[in-house]
C-alpha positions as CSV (number, residue, x, y, z in Angstrom):
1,X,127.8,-37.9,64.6
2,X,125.9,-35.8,61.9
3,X,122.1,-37.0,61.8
4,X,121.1,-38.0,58.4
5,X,117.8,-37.5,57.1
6,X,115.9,-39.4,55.1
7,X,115.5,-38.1,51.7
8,X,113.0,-38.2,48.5
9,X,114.7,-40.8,47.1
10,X,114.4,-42.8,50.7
11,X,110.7,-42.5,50.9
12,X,109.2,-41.8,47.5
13,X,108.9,-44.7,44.8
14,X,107.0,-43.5,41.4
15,X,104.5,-46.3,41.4
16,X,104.9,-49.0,39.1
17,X,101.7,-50.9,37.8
18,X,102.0,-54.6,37.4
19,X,101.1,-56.5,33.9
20,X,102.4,-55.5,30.3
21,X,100.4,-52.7,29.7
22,X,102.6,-50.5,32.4
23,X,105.4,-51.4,30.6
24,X,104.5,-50.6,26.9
25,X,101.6,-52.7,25.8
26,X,101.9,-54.2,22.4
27,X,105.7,-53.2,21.8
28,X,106.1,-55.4,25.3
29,X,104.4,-58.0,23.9
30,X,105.8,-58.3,19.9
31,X,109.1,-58.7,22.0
32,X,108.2,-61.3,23.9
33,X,106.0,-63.3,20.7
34,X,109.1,-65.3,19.9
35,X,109.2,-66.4,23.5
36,X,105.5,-67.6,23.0
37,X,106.1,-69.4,19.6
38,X,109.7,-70.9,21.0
39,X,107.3,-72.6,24.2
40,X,104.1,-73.4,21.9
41,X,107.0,-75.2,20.1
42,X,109.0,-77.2,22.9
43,X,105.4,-78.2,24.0
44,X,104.4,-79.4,20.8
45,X,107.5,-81.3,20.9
46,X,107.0,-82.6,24.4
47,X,103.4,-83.7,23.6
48,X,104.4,-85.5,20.3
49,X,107.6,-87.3,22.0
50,X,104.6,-88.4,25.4
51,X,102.5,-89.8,22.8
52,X,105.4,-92.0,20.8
53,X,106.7,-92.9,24.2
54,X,103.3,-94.4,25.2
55,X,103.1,-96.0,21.7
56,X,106.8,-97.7,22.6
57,X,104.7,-99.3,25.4
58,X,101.5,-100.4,24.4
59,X,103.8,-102.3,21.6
60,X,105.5,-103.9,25.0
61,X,102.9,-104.7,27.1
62,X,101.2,-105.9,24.1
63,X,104.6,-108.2,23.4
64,X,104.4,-109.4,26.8
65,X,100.8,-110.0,26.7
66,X,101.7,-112.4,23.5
67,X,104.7,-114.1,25.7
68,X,102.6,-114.7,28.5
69,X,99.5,-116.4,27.1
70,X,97.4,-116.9,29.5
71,X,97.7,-113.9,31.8
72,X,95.9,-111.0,30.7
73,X,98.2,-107.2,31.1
74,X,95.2,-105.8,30.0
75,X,95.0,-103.3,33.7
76,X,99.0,-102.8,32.6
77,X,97.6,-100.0,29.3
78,X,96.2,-98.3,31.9
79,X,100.2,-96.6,31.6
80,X,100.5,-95.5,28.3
81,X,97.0,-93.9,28.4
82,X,97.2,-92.1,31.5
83,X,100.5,-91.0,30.2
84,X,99.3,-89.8,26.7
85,X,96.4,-88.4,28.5
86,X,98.1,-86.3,30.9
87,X,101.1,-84.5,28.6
88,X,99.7,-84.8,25.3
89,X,95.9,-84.2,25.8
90,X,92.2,-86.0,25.8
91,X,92.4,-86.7,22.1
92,X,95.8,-88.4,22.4
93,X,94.4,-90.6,25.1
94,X,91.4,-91.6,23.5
95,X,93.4,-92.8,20.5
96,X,96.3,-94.7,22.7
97,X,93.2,-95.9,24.5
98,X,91.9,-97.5,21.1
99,X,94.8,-98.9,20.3
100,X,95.7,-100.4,23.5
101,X,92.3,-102.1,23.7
102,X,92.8,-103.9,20.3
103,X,96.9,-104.5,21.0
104,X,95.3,-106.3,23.8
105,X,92.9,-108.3,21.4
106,X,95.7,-108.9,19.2
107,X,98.2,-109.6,22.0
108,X,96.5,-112.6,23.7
109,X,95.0,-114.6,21.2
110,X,95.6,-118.0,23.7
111,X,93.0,-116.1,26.3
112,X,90.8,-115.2,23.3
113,X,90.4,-118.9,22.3
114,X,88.7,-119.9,25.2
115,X,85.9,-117.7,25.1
116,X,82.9,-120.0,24.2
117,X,81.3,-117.4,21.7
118,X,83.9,-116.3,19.1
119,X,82.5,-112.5,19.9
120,X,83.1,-112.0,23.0
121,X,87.2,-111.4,23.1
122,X,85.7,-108.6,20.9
123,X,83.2,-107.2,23.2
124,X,85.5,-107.2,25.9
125,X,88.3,-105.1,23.8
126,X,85.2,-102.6,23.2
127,X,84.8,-102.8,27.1
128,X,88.6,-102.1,27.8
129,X,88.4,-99.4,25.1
130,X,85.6,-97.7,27.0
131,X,86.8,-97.6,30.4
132,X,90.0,-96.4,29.1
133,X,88.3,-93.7,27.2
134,X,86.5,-92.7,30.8
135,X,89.9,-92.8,32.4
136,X,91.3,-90.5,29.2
137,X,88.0,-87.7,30.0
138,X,88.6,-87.9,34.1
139,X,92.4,-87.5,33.8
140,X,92.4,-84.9,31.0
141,X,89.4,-83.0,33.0
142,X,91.5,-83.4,36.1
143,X,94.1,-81.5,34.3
144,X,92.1,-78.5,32.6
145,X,90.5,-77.8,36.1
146,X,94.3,-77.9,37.9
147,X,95.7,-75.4,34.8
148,X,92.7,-73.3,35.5
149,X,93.1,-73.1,39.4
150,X,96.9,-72.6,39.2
151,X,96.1,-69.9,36.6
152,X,93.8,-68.3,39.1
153,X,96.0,-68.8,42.2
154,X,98.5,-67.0,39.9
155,X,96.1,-64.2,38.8
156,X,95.4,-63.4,42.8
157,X,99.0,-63.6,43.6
158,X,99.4,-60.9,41.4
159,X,96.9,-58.7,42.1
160,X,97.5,-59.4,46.2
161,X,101.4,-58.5,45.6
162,X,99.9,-55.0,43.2
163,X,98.1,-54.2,46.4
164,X,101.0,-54.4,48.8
165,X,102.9,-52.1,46.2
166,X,100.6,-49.9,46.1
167,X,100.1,-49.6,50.0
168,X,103.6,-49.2,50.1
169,X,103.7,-46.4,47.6
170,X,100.9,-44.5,49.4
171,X,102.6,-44.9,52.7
172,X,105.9,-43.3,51.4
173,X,103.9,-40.8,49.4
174,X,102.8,-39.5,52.9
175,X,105.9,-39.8,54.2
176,X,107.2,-37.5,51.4
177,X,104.9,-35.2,52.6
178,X,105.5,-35.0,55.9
179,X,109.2,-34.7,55.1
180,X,108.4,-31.4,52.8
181,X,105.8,-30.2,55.3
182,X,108.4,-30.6,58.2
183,X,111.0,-28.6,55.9
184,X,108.4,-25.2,56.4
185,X,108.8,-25.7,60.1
186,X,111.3,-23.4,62.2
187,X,110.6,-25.3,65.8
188,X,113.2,-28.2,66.6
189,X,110.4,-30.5,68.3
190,X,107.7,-29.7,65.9
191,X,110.2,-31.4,63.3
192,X,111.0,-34.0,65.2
193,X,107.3,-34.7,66.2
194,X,107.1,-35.2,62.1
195,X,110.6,-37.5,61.9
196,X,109.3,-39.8,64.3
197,X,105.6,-40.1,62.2
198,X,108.1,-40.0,59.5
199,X,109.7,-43.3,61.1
200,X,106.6,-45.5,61.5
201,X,104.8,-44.8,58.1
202,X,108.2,-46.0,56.8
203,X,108.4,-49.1,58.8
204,X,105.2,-50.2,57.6
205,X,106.0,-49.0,54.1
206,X,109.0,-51.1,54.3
207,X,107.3,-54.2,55.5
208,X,104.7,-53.7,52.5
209,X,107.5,-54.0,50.4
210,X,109.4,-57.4,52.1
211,X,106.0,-58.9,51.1
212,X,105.4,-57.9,47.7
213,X,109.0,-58.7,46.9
214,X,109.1,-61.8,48.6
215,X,106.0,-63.5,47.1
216,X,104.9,-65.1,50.2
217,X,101.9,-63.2,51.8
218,X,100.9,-65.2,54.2
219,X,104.4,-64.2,56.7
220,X,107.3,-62.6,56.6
221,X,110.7,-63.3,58.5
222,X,110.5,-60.5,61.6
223,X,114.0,-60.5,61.7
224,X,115.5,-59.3,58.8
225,X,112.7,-56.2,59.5
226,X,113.6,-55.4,62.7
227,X,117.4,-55.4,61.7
228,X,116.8,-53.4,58.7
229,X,114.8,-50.6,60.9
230,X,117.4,-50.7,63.9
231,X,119.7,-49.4,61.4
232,X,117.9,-47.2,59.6
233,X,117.1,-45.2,62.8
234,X,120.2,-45.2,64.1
235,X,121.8,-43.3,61.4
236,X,118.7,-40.6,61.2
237,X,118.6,-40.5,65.2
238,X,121.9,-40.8,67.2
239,X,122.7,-37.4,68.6
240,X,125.4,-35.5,67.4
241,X,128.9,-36.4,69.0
242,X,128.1,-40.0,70.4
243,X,129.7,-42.7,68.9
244,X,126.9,-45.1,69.0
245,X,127.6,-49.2,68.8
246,X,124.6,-51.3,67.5
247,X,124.4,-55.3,68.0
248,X,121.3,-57.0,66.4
249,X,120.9,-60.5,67.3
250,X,117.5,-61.9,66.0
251,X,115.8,-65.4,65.8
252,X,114.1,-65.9,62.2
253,X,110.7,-65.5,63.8
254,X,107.7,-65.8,61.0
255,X,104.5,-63.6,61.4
256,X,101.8,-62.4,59.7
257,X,101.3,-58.8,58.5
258,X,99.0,-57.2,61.2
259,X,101.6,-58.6,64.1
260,X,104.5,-57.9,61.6
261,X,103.0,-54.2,61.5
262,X,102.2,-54.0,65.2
263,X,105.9,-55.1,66.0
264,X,107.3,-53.1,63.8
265,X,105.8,-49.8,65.7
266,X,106.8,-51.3,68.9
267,X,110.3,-51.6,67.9
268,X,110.2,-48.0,66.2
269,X,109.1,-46.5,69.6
270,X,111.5,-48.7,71.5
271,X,114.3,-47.5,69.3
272,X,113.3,-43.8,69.3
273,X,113.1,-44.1,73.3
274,X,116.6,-45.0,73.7
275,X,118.1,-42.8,70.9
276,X,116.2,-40.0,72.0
277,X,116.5,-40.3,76.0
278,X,119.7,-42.5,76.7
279,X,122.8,-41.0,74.6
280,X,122.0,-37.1,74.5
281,X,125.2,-35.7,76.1
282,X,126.9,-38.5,75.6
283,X,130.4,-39.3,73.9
284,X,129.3,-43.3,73.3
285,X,126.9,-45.7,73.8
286,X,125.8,-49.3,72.8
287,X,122.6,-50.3,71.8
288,X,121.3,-53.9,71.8
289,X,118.5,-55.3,69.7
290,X,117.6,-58.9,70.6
291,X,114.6,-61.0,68.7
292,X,114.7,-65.0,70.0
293,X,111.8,-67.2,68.8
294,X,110.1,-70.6,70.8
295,X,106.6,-71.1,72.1
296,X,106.9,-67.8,73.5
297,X,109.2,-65.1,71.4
298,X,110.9,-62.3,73.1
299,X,112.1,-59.5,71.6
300,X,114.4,-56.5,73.7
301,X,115.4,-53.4,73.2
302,X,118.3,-51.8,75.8
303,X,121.0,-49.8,75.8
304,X,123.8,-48.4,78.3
305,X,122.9,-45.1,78.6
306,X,121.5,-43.0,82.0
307,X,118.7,-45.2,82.2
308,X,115.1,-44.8,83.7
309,X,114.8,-42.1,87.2
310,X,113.9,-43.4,90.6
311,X,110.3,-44.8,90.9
312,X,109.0,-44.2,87.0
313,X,106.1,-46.2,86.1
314,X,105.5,-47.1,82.8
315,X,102.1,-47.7,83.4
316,X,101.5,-44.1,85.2
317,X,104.1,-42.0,84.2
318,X,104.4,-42.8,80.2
319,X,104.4,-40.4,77.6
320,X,103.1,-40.8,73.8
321,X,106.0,-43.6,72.9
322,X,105.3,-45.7,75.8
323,X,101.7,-45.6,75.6
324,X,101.7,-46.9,72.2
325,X,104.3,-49.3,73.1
326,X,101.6,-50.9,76.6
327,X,98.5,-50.5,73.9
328,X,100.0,-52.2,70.9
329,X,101.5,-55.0,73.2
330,X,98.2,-55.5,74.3
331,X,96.7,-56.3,71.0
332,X,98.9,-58.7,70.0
333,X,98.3,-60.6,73.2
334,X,101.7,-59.6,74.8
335,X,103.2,-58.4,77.7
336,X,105.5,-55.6,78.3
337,X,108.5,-55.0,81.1
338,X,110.6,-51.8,80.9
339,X,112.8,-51.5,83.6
340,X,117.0,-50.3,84.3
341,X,119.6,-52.5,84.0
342,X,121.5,-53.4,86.7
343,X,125.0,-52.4,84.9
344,X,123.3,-49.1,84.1
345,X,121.2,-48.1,81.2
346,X,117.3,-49.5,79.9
347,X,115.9,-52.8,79.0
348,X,112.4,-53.1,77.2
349,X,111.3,-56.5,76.5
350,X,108.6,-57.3,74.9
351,X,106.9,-61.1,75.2
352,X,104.1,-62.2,72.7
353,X,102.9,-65.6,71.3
354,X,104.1,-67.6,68.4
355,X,101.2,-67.1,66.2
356,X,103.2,-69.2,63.4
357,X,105.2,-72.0,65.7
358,X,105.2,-74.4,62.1
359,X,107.1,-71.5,61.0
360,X,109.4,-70.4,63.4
361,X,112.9,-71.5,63.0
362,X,115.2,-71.3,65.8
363,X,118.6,-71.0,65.1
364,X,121.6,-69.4,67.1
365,X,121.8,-65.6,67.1
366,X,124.7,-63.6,65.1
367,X,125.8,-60.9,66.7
368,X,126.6,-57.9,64.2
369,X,127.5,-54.8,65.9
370,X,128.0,-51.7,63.8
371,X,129.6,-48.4,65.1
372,X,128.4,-44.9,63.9
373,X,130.5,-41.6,64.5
């Protein structure tokens, strides 16, 4: 097999600014002013056809209020204000408001009559008219102040996801120039030293990206991550000549950025370990990613290959990779177990803590094996 290596185009995206003034100020927006005036319309139109719609029932309740004679609907306007409040405005309110107070005067003359003092089924419509002005001002305030705060949850969401693209954008701009860096280089391992830095500022590049495009920056499914980087390295690291066999078969496991980032290097050294150390020489091979979530998620890295000498310690005898790997397990609250396999070959499993278990979704694994020559 003929390694691949990642070029410009895999690790170097122009950055692209967010907002209409990155993509051609006024000319961006004359094109989309018929949009504007086509919505200002259908809304006009939707707050005209709330206020004849709570019109069509104050005359109702007003008709029952007539039928029924002695029973007073009067709590029964409380409808058509709160609905002219809400989808037509304050103003609209106010005025079904008004008018419901005095369809209710009007309505229910037989509970009128038997007021003592021929004023008072007046004061009392003046009452109703108040207190359904005061609902009209709460309602219509309630409704300005949840506009504003979904304007603003809006406003951050787009200036959180400009952030991750612009992390993103910086990581691959290093990246890029590590690659041309590397390129100057005449010594085998001094390049490879800068293809495996190479690797992780990618990964984390990549996971950038996943949020940013996915609009939810509070997690991000592990999984699809993890399967995306297993087979990224595999066709920029398997040696030449081994016809290498990857199986992924991951949980959806949800996690939060820093563990998402942490994991992501642990898998990337994992990977590297086995590509590197377990098929050199070797005509095949079979590599096996596993991610399974619960109260306790597990994620495993092993392959087939020659597998780990007599007595190596991990904890004594690891180099860079593995060091990383003990240290970064460690921060996440995780624990770490390398050892051979008993049909021949390396197993790395890595244990850490659902730090999202609400979000963690276990579902049966899919095995997808893919072959490279």
């Amino acid at each position: 097999m003929k390694t691949k290596q990642l070029g410009n185009s895999d690790l170097f995206i122009t950055p692209v600014r967010f907002g209409a003034s990155a993509i051609g100020g006024s000319a961006w927006e004359q094109s989309l002013a018929p949009i504007h005036r086509a919505l200002e319309l259908l809304d006009r139109i939707f707050q005209t056809a709330a206020t004849v719609l709570a019109l069509v029932l104050v005359a109702v309740i007003a008709w029952f209020d007539y039928v029924t004679g002695d029973f007073s609907l009067a709590v029964f306007y409380l409808v058509p204000v709160v609905l002219a409040t809400w989808y037509a405005g304050r103003v609209s309110g106010w005025f079904i408001g008004v008018l419901s107070a005095a369809a209710w005067l009007v309505g229910d003359p037989a509970l009128s009559q038997a007021y003592v003092h021929p004023l008072m089924p007046y004061w009392n419509a003046a009452m109703l008219a108040l207190i359904y002005g005061i609902v009209a001002y709460l309602l219509s305030t309630l409704h300005r102040l949840q506009a504003e705060l979904q304007e603003r949850v809006e406003q951050r969401t787009a200036s959180l996801a400009e952030v991750h693209h612009r992390v993103k954008n910086n990581l691959q701009i290093i990246s890029s120039l590590l690659m041309l860096q590397a390129e100057k280089l005449s010594n085998a391992a001094d390049k490879a030293v800068f293809d495996e830095c190479r690797a992780r500022i990618y990964s984390m590049a990549r996971l950038h990206e996943q949020l940013y495009s996915s609009g939810d920056f509070s997690d991000l499914d592990f999984a699809a991550h993890l399967r995306e980087m297993a087979e990224m390295l595999v066709r920029s690291h398997t040696p030449q000549g081994c016809n290498l066999a990857l199986d992924v078969r991951a949980d959806p496991v949800a996690v939060d950025l820093d563990t998402a980032v942490t994991l992501g290097l642990i898998a990337n050294e994992l990977l590297l370990n086995a590509l590197k150390h377990g098929f050199a020489g070797r005509p095949a091979g079979k590599l096996t990613v596993e991610l399974y979530g619960g109260d306790r998620n597990e994620m495993t890295v092993r392959d087939d290959g020659r597998g780990l000498r007599p007595g190596f310690d991990a904890t004594n005898n690891a180099g860079l990779g593995l060091e990383l790997v003990l240290g970064m397990t460690r921060q996440i609250r995780g624990e770490a177990k390398i050892e051979n396999e008993p049909a021949g070959g390396t197993r790395a499993t890595i244990f850490f803590p659902s730090l999202l278990p609400s979000k963690t979704v276990k579902t049966e694994p899919q095995s997808k094996p893919t072959h490279h020559d």
